[in-house]
Every structure is written in structure tokens, then in C-alpha cells.
Phi, psi and omega in degrees: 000139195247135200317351205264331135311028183276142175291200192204107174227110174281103185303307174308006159219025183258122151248145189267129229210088166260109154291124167091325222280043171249145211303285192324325189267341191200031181229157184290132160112343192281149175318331180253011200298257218323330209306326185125351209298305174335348181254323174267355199268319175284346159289277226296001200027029184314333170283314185301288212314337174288319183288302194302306180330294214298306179337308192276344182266339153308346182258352150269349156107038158276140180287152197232081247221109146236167207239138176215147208243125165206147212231137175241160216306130147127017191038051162317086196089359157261127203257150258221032178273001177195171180294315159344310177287325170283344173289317172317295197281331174316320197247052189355075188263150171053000127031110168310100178126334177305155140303323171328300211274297214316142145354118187273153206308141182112349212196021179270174183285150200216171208283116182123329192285145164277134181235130176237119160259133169245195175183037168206154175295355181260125199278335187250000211259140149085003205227173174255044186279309152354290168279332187277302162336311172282337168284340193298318231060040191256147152227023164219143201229161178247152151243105176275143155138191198225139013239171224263327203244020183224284185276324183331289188286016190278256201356296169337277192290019190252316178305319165291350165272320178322296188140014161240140196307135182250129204222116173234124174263126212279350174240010129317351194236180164165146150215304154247341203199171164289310177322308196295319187311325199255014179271299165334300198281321202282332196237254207321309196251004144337322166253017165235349185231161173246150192274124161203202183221153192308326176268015169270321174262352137322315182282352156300318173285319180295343159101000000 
């Protein structure tokens, strides 16, 4: 990014947003470990490169909200309308209680930090992300998680039909493969968010 282009990001009305980032989506031994996510989500370094994000934005007083897809067992109450949703119950993913659900090691929530439960790939449809944001006062949210060309971009446009400014962090993400990442980063989400890797909006939150 060239100096004339540097961000400007005000942590104190910024929440950092970790999606997904629990073992069944992107860890070996996970419901989705064939799928490819496990390789890409370690070429993208993505866990390391998400931790630091979220340190330094607790260390500018940005709130740091993650967000988990949980399932309750026998997938119960999850309705079952599109394939995504049938994948879910098919490979008994994300399971309350489970390893599966948890967090992957590196990336659990630490004491200040915020937990949103969904049970649809849109981080705000049906959840209380939303108002806690407008309660936080925030109006630029960064979206960290997996997988990129799924819950990301939900969130992504959802967030942005809100009204708020948006941040996708571009090694901060990740999912099966590179086509689908740059199918994402490069297209689809090109008019709702602006792009930067994780250490360029760390220094954005530090001014």
C-alpha cells in the first residue's frame, strides 16, 4: 500500500469480527479437513496473522467479537433449505459442545472479548451482532474468518447494507483454495469492502 493510501481506521468506533474459526471449518481431524480448507487456511497463515490483528486491536480498545456457527446435536432446528445448510447436518459439524464447534487453538476468545452464536453463514442474520455493535458504537467492522467465499462474504454485504464501513482482511481470511479466495477478494467483494492484510490495519488501528 503506497504512502498516499494509508489507512485511517478509528479503533474506538472499529470492531475486529472473527468468523468461523473453529476446528470442524479449517483444522485437520475437522468435518471439513478434505475439503482443502486445512492447507489453505495454514498457506494464508491465517491463525497467526488473526491473533495479532485481534492483540493489537484490544490494545486500542477495539472490541474484538467472535462469531461461531453452532449446531445443536442431531441438528436440531436447523433448517435444512439449501446445500450448505445440508452439509452442515450431513458431516455432524459444529456440534455444541464438541471439538468440532470450539475454537481453533490460537483464536479462543480471552476475557473483554464478545461471543455471537449463528446457525446461517450471515454473522448478523438471526444474531446479536448487530445491536451490539450499534451498542459498542462502532461503524467500521474488519472481517476476519473462514470460509471467504461463504460466511465472509454474507457478513461482508450485510454489513454494508447496514451502513457500515467494511474491512476484509486479505490474509486474515481464508478457504479451500486460492481460486475461490480470489474469486472473493478479487470480484465479489470488490464494491462492498476495502482489502488490506492484517498487518496494514494493525497500523491502521495505531494511527
Amino acid at each position: 500500500m503506497t504512502a498516499d493510501k494509508m489507512l485511517r481506521i478509528e479503533p474506538l468506533k472499529t470492531a475486529l469480527i472473527i468468523q468461523d474459526m473453529q476446528n470442524d471449518v479449517l483444522s485437520e481431524g475437522g468435518a471439513w479437513a478434505d475439503s482443502g480448507a486445512p492447507l489453505h487456511a495454514k498457506s494464508q497463515n491465517i491463525v497467526a496473522n488473526v491473533a495479532l490483528l485481534a492483540a493489537e486491536a484490544r490494545r486500542q480498545g477495539a472490541p474484538v467479537i467472535h462469531v461461531h456457527y453452532i449446531v445443536e446435536p442431531g441438528a436440531v432446528g436447523l433448517k435444512l433449505n439449501a446445500p450448505l445448510f445440508k452439509g452442515v447436518k450431513d458431516v455432524n459439524a459444529l456440534v455444541r459442545g464438541t471439538w468440532g464447534a470450539a475454537p481453533v487453538e490460537g483464536l479462543e476468545p480471552v476475557s473483554g472479548d464478545f461471543i455471537v452464536e449463528k446457525i446461517r453463514m450471515n454473522g448478523f442474520f438471526g444474531t446479536k451482532l448487530e445491536i451490539l455493535l450499534h451498542g459498542l458504537g462502532v461503524e467500521t467492522v474488519i472481517i476476519t474468518g473462514a470460509w471467504t467465499n461463504m460466511s465472509v462474504e454474507h457478513s461482508a454485504r450485510h454489513a454494508a447494507d447496514a451502513g457500515f464501513e467494511v474491512f476484509v482482511a486479505t490474509d486474515g481470511t481464508s478457504t479451500v483454495n486460492d481460486d475461490w479466495q480470489r474469486a472473493s477478494l478479487e470480484y465479489a467483494l470488490t464494491n462492498v469492502a476495502e482489502m488490506a492484510s492484517c498487518g496494514e490495519i494493525a497500523a491502521a488501528l495505531r494511527g
